[in-house]
BAVONU-752716 format. One record per residue (C-alpha): residue number from 1; residue in three letters; x, y, z. Coordinates in steps of 0.001 Angstrom, whole numbers. Layout:
BEGIN
    i   aa       px       py       pz
  NUM  ALA        X        Y        Z
...
REM end
This chain:
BEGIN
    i   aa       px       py       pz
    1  UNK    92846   129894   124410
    2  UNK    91378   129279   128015
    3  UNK    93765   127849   130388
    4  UNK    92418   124710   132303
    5  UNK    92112   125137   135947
    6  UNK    93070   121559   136797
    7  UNK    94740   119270   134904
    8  UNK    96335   119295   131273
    9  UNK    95642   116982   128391
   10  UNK    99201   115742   128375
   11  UNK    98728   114353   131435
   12  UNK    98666   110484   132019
   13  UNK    96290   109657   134170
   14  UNK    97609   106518   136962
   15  UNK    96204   102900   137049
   16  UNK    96000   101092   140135
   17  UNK    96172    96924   139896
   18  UNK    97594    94722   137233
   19  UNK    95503    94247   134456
   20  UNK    93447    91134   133269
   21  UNK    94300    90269   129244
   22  UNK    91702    88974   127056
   23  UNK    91692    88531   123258
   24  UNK    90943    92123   121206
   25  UNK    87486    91426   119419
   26  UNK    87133    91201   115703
   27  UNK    86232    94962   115775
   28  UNK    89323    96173   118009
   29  UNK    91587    94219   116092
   30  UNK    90112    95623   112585
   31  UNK    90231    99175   114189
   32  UNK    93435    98227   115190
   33  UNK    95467    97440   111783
   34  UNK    93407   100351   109876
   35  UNK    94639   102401   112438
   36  UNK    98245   101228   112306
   37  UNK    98487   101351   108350
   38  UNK    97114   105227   107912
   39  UNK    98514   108483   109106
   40  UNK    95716   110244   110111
   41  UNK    94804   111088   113942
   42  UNK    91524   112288   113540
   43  UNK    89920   108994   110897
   44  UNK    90519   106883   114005
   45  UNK    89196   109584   116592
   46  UNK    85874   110527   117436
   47  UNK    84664   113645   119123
   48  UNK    81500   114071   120564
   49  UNK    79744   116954   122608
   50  UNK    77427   116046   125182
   51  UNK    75280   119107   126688
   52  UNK    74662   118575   130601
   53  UNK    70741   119770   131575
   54  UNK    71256   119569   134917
   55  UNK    71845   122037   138136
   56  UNK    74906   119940   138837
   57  UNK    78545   120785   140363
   58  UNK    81688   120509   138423
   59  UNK    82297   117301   141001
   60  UNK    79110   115878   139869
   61  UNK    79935   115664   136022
   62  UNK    83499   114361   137094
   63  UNK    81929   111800   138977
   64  UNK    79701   110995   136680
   65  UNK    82472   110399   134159
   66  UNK    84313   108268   137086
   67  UNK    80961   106058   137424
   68  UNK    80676   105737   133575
   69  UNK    85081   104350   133385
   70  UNK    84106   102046   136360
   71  UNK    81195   100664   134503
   72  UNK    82930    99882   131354
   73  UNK    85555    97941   130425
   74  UNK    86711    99700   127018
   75  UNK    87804   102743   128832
   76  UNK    90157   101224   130998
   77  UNK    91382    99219   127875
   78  UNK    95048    99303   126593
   79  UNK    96239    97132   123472
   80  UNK    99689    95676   122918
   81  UNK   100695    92685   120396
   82  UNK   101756    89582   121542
   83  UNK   104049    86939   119232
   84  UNK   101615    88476   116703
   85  UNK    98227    89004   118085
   86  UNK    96460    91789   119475
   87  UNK    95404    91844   122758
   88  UNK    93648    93675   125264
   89  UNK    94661    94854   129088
   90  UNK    92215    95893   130986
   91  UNK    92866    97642   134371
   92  UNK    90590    97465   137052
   93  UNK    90119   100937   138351
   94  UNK    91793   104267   136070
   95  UNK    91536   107925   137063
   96  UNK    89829   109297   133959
   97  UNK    91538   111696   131830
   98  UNK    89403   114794   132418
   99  UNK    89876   118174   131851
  100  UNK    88141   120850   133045
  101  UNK    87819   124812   131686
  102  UNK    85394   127457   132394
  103  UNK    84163   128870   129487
  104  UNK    81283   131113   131541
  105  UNK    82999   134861   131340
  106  UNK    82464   134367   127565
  107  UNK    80158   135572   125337
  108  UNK    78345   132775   123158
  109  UNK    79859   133399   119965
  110  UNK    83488   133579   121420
  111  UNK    82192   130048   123610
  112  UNK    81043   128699   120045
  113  UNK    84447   129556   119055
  114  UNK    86123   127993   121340
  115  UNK    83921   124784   121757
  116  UNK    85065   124146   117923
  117  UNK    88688   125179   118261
  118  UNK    88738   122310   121435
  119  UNK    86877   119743   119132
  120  UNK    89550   120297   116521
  121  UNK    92809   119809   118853
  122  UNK    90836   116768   120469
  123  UNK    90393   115158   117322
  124  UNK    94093   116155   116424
  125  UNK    95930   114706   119440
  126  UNK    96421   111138   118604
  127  UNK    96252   108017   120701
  128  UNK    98926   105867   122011
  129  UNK    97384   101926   122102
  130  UNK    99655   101235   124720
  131  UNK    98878   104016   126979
  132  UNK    95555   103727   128929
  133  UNK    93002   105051   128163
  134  UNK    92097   105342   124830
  135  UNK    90022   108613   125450
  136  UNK    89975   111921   127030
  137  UNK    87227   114856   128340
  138  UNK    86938   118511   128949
  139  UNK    84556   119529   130963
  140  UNK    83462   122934   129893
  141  UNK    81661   125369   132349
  142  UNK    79487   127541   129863
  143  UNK    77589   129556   133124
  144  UNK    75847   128814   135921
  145  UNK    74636   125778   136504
  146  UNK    75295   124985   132575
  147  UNK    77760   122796   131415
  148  UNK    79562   120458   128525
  149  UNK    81578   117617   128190
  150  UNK    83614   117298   125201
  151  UNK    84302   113644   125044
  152  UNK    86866   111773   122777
  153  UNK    87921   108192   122046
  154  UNK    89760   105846   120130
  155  UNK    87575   103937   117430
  156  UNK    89219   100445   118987
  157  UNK    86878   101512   121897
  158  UNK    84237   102964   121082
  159  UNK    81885   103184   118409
  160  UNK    78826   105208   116877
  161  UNK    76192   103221   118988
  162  UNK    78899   103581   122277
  163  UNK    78036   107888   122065
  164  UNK    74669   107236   122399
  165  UNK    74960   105143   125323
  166  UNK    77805   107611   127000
  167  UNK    75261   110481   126337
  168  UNK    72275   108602   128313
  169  UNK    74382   107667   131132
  170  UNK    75916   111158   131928
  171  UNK    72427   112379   131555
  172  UNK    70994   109895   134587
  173  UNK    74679   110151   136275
  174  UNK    73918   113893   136442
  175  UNK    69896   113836   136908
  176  UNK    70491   111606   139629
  177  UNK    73299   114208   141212
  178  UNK    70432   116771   140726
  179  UNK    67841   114869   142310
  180  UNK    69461   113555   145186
  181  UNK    68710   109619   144272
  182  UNK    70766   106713   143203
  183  UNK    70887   106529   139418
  184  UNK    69320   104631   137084
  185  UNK    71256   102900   134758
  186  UNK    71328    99685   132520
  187  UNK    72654    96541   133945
  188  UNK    75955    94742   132109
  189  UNK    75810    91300   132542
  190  UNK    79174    90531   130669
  191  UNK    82477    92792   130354
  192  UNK    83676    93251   127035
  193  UNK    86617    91264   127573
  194  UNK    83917    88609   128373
  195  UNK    82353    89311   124428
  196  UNK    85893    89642   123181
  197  UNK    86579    85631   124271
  198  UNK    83102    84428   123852
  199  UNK    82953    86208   120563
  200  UNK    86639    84141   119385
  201  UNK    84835    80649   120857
  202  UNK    81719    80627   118673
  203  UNK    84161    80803   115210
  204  UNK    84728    76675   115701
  205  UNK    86097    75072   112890
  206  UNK    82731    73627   112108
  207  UNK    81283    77020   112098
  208  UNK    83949    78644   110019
  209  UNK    83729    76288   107083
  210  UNK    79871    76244   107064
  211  UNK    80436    80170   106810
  212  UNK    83485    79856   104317
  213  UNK    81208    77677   102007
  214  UNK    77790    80036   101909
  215  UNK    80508    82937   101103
  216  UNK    82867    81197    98707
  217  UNK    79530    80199    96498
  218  UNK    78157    83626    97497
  219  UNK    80983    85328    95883
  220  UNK    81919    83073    93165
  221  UNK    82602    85203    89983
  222  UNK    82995    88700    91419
  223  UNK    85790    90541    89471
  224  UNK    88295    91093    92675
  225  UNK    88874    94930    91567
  226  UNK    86398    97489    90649
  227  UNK    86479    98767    86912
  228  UNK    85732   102588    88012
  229  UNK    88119   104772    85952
  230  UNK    91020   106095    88145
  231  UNK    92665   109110    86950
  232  UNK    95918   107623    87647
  233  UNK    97331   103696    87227
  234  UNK    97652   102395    90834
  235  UNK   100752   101984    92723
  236  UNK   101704    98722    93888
  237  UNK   102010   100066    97288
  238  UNK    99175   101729    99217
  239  UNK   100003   104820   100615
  240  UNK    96279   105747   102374
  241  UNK    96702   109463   101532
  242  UNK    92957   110850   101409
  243  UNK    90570   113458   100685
  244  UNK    87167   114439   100672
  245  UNK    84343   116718    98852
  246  UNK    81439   116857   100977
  247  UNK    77856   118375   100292
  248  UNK    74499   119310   101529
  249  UNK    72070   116984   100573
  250  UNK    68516   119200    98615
  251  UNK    66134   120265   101429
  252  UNK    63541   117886    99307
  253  UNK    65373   115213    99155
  254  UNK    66213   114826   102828
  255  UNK    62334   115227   103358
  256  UNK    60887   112634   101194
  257  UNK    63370   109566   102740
  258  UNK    61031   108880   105371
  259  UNK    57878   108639   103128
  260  UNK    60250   106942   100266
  261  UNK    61172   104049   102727
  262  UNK    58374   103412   103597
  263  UNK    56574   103014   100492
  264  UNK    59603   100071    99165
  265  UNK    59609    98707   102775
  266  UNK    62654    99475   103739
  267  UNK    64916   102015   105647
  268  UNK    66528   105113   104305
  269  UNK    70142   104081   104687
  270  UNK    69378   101388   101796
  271  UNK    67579   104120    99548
  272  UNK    71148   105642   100036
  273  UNK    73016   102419    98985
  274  UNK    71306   101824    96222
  275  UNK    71289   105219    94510
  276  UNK    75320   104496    95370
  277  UNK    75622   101237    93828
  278  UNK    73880   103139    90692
  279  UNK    76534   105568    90332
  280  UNK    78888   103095    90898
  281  UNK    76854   101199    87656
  282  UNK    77249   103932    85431
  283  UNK    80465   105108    86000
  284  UNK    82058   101825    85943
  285  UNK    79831   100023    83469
  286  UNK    79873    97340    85485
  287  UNK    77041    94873    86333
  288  UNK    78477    93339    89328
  289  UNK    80271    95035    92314
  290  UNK    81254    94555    95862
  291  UNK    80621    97709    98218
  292  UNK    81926    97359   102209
  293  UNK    79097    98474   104436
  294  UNK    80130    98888   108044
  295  UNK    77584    96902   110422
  296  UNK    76753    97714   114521
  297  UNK    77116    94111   115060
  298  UNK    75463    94307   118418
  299  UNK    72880    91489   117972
  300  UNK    74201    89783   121340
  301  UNK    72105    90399   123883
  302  UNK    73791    92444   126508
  303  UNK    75673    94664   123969
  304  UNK    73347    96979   123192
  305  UNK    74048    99119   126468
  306  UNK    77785    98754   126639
  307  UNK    80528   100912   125036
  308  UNK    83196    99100   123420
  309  UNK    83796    98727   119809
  310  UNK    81480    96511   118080
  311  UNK    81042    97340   113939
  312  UNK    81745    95137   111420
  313  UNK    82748    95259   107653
  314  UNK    80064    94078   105466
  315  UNK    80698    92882   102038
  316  UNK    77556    93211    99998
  317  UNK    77515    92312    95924
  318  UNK    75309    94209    94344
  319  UNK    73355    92557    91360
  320  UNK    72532    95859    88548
  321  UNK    72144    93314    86086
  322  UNK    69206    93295    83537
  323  UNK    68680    97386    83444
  324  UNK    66344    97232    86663
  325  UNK    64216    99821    87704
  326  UNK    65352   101733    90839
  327  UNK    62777    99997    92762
  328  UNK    64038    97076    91778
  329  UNK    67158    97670    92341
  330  UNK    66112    98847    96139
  331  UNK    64749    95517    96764
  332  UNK    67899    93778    95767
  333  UNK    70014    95999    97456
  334  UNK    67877    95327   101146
  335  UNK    67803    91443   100137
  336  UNK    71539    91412    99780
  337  UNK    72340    92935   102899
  338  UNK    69727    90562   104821
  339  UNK    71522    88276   103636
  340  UNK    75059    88579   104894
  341  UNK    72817    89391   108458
  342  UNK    72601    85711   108249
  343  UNK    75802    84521   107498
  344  UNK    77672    87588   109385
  345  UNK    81356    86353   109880
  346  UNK    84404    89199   110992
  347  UNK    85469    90949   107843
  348  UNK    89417    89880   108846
  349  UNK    88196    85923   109260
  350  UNK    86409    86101   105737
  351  UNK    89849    87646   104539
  352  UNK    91603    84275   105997
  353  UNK    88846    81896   104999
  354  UNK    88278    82908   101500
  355  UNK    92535    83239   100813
  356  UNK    92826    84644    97202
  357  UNK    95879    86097    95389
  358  UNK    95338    89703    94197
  359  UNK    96785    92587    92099
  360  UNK    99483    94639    94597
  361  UNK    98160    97725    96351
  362  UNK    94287    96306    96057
  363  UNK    92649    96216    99484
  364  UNK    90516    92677    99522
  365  UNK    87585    91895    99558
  366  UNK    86042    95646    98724
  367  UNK    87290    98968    97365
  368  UNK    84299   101081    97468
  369  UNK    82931   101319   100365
  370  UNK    79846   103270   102170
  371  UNK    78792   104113   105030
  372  UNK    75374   106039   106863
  373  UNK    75212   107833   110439
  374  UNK    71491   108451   111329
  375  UNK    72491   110927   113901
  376  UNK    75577   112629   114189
  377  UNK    77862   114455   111801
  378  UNK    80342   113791   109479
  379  UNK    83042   115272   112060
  380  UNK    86431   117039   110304
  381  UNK    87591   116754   107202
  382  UNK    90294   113639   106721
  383  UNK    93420   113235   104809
  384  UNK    93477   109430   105326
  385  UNK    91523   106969   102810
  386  UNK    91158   102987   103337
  387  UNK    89533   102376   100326
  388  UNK    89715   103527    97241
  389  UNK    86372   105798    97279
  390  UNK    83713   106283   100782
  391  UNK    80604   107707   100611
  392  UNK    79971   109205   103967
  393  UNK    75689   110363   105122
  394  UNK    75258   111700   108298
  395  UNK    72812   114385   108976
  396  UNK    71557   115506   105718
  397  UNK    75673   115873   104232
  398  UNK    77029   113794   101962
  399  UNK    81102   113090   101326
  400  UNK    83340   111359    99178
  401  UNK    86297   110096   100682
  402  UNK    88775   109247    98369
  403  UNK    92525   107397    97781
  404  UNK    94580   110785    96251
  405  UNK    96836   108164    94679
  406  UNK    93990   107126    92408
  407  UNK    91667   110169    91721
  408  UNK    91546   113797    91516
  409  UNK    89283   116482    93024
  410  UNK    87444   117073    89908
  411  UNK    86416   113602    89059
  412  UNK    85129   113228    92680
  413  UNK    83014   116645    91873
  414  UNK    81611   114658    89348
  415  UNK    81047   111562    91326
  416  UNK    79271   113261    94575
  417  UNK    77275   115621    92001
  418  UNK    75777   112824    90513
  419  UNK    75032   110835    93216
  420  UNK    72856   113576    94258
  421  UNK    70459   113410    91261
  422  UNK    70531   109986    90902
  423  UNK    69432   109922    94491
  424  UNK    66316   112873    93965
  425  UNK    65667   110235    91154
  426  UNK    65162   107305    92843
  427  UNK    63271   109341    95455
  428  UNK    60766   111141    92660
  429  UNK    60436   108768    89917
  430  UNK    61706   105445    91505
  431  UNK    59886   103305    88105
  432  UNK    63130   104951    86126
  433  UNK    65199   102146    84320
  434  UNK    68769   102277    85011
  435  UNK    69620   102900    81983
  436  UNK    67478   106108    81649
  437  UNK    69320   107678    84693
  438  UNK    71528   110713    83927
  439  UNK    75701   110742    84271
  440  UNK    78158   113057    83818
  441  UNK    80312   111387    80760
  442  UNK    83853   111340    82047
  443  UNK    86343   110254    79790
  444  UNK    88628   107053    80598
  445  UNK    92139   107587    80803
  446  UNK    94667   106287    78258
  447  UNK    96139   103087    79827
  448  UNK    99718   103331    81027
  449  UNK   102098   101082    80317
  450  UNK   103497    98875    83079
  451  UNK   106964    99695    84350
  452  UNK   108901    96392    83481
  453  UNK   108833    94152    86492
  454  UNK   112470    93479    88000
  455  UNK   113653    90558    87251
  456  UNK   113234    87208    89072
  457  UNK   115861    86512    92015
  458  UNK   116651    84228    94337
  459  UNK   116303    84820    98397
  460  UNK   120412    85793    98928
  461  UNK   122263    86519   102043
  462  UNK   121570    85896   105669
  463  UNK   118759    88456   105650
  464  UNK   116718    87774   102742
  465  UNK   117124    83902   103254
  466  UNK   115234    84283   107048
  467  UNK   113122    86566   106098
  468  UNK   111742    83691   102964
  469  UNK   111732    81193   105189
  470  UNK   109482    82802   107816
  471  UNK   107560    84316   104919
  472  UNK   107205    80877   103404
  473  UNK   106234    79113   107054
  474  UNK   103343    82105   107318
  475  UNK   102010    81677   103271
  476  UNK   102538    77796   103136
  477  UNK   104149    78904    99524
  478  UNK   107573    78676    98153
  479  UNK   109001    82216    97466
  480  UNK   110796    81659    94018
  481  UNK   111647    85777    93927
  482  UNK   112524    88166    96522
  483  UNK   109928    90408    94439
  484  UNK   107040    89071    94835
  485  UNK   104324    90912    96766
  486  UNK   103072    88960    99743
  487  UNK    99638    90626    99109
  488  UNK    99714    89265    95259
  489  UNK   100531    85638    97084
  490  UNK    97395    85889    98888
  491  UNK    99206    86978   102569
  492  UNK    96531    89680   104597
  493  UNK    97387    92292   107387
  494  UNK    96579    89389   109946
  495  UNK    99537    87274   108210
  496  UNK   101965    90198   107881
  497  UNK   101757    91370   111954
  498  UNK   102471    87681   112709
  499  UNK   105664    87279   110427
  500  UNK   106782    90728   111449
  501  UNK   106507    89553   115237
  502  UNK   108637    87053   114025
  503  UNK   111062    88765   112666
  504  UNK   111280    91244   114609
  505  UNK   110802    89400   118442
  506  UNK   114679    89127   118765
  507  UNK   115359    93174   117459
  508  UNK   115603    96473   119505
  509  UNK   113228    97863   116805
  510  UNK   110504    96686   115536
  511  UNK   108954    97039   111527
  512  UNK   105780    98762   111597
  513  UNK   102982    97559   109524
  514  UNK   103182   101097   107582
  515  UNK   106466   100195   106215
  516  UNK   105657    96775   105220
  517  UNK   102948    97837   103465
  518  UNK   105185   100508   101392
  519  UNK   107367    97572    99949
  520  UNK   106132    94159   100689
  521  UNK   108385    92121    99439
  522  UNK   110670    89543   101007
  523  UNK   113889    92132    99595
  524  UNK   112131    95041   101164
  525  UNK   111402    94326   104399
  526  UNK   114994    92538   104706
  527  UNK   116222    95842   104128
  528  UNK   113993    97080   106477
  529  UNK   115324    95494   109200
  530  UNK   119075    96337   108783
  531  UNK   117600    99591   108359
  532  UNK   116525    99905   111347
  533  UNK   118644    97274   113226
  534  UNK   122137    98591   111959
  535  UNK   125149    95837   112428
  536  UNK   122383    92600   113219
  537  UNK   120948    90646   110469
  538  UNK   117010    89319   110443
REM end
């Protein structure tokens, strides 16, 4: 490995001035808790690689990269809870992490080599949210007058749109160095802490039950868990372990999308959705299913040149009722999705609006979930899963992300193999009936009996008794048994980080969200905390 010349990535770069707290956003916060509940640095961490076509100085691109942390507020951004609620401290000036190695007595393949071993520790080394900032560089020399920055971030602040605009800003930041002139760049009328408030002020309570009405109606009916086979019963606790089978999507197919869209009049990423929501159909036999499609969410004007962390969580019911033909079933799917753009509400806030018991270890609202990059790549493999089953597009691959509680390589094989035909189907013969479409029979496991549920018991002792009461004061429910799941009550993430802030406010150490969610019951986290707070009760 090449030795940096200056600093080293452990290094914690200093802050000068107190900083100013806002409220996180809806997407921080959601970035946040998914972030808190898995175990896997690089889901929550992207890397990018931006090439520098300039005759610059390794001063200019740091500069550049000093201009670009001045200019936005996200990368000067810590995050820290307060009696329950995440918040957001931003600093008003922060040396930026950057790293810088010369790469240029290399030959290109051992540079190529090295470019991808760096991309791979970058993506490894996690994040503290308490530690500013919430991203790092290495500026790579590759010869002269060439360089590279290597540029990586926490998803809480930064997003897919956010690498475009970091890409276009070095670029002038560095033309400009080149050129000898002042550079160019978009103006920001707001700070995102600015969004962040403005973003929490528009939810009135007017607002919110106008929203909570169009969904509740809007979702009336849809069966709260998926009926796609799982090779295993699921465990009342989510774990998040994950995997993923990826592929290269046909030369032909990836050439006809453009043509294809245009000819149903709409855009490629809901060609995509809809062959998804067909293999979905035939695999589950079901007529009526709820995907999670990730949003930008960057309508407000202003946000469409900042970096921050902006996407939002989607749910879309898809209608495959009536055996529709896959041009049919295109226009639903676009219809559907314009229509949440016009009752868009934060994924977390239509979580506490639309409050709903469900079966323990079931994520709400969605299980399958899918998501499309138009440029970029898939990045590296995970070993961390939200939702049951992802299908990932970015650049002509396709993966399937899936829960390794629930299903095993071989049935997602299966899965991503037929979404690829059904796909070329849609895209050569799109007057094809769903029923005519082609599956892989897979057969459906025997059904496994439940384990006998303990039985019913009173909150006892100092700990238990606190913990129900601050349980109850959070759920506005009695708690009858210290076994009952708060999830199964109809408690969300949102409701669990406030009562373990509650709990936990007076303790040395605190329960992480993690551990709640491995035993959420009033009896397991009051072991919990005299786990970890020997000789004090909660």
């Amino acid at each position: 490995m090449t030795n940096p010349r200056t600093a080293t990535a452990g290094d914690r770069p200093p802050t000068t001035g107190g900083p100013v707290t806002a409220p996180a956003s809806y997407a921080q916060e959601r970035a946040w808790l998914a972030a808190s509940l898995t175990h896997d640095t690089p889901t929550y961490c992207a890397v990018d690689e931006f090439p520098v076509h300039a005759s610059v100085t390794e001063d200019d691109v740091a500069h550049a990269l000093a201009v670009l942390t001045g200019r936005h507020e996200p990368l000067r951004t810590v995050l820290r809870t307060v009696d329950g609620r995440l918040t957001q401290d931003v600093y008003p000036r922060i040396e930026p992490p950057v790293v810088h190695l010369d790469l240029s007595g290399h030959d290109a393949a051992a540079q190529t080599e090295e470019r991808r071993s760096l991309r791979a520790r970058l993506a490894r080394h996690p994040f503290d949210p308490l530690d500013a900032p919430l991203w790092r560089a290495t500026v790579l020399k590759l010869g002269e007058g060439a360089w590279s920055v290597l540029f990586a971030a926490h998803h809480t602040v930064y997003d897919t749109a956010s690498r475009f605009n970091v890409h276009a800003e070095l670029t002038e930041l560095c033309a400009a160095a080149e050129e000898g002139r002042a550079p160019r760049l978009p103006p920001l009328p707001f700070g995102y802490g600015a969004y962040a408030r403005r973003e929490r002020e528009r939810f009135t309570p007017g607002r919110c039950d106008a929203l909570a009405a169009y969904w509740r109606a809007h979702l009336d009916g849809l069966p709260p868990v998926h009926t796609l086979p799982l090779d295993r019963p699921r465990p009342s606790a989510r774990a998040f372990g994950g995997a993923e089978v990826r592929t290269a999507l046909p030369v032909d197919v990836t050439a006809a999308l453009a043509a294809a869209a245009r000819l149903h009049g709409t855009r490629p990423v809901m060609l995509f959705l809809a062959a998804y929501t067909a293999l979905l159909h035939h695999h589950s036999g079901s007529d009526d299913l709820a995907v999670g499609l990730p949003v930008a969410n960057r309508t407000e004007p202003g946000t469409g040149s900042m970096v921050g962390t902006f996407v939002n969580m989607r749910l879309v019911r898809a209608d495959l009722t009536g055996d529709p033909d896959l041009t049919e079933l295109v226009h639903r799917t676009t219809a559907a999705v314009r229509a949440g753009d016009r009752h868009d509400i934060p994924f977390q806030a239509l979580v506490e609006l639309l409050p709903a018991p469900r079966p323990p270890g079931v994520p709400p609202g969605y299980q399958l979930a899918f998501n499309h990059t138009p440029a970029g790549s898939l990045g590296a493999p995970v070993s961390s899963c939200e939702e049951d089953l992802l299908l990932d597009i970015a650049d002509g691959t396709a993966r399937l992300v899936y829960d390794t509680a629930l299903f095993d390589r071989a049935t997602v094989d299966t899965l991503l193999a037929d979404y690829v035909r059904m796909l070329a189907t849609l895209l050569d013969a799109p007057g094809t009936r769903l029923s005519r479409l082609r599956a892989t029979p897979r057969p459906r496991p025997a059904p496994v009996p439940a384990a006998p549920a303990p039985a019913a018991t009173a909150p006892r002792g100092d700990a238990q008794k606190r913990v129900a009461a601050v349980w109850q004061e959070v759920l506005g429910t009695d708690v009858a048994d210290v076994h009952q799941d708060f999830f199964a009550l109809g408690g969300h993430s949102l409701q669990a980080l406030r009562m373990l802030a509650r709990l936990t406010g007076e303790h040395t150490t605190g329960i992480t969200l993690r551990t709640f969610f491995a035993d959420p019951t009033v009896a397991g986290l009051a072991t919990a905390l005299a786990r970890t707070n020997p000789g004090r009760t909660a």
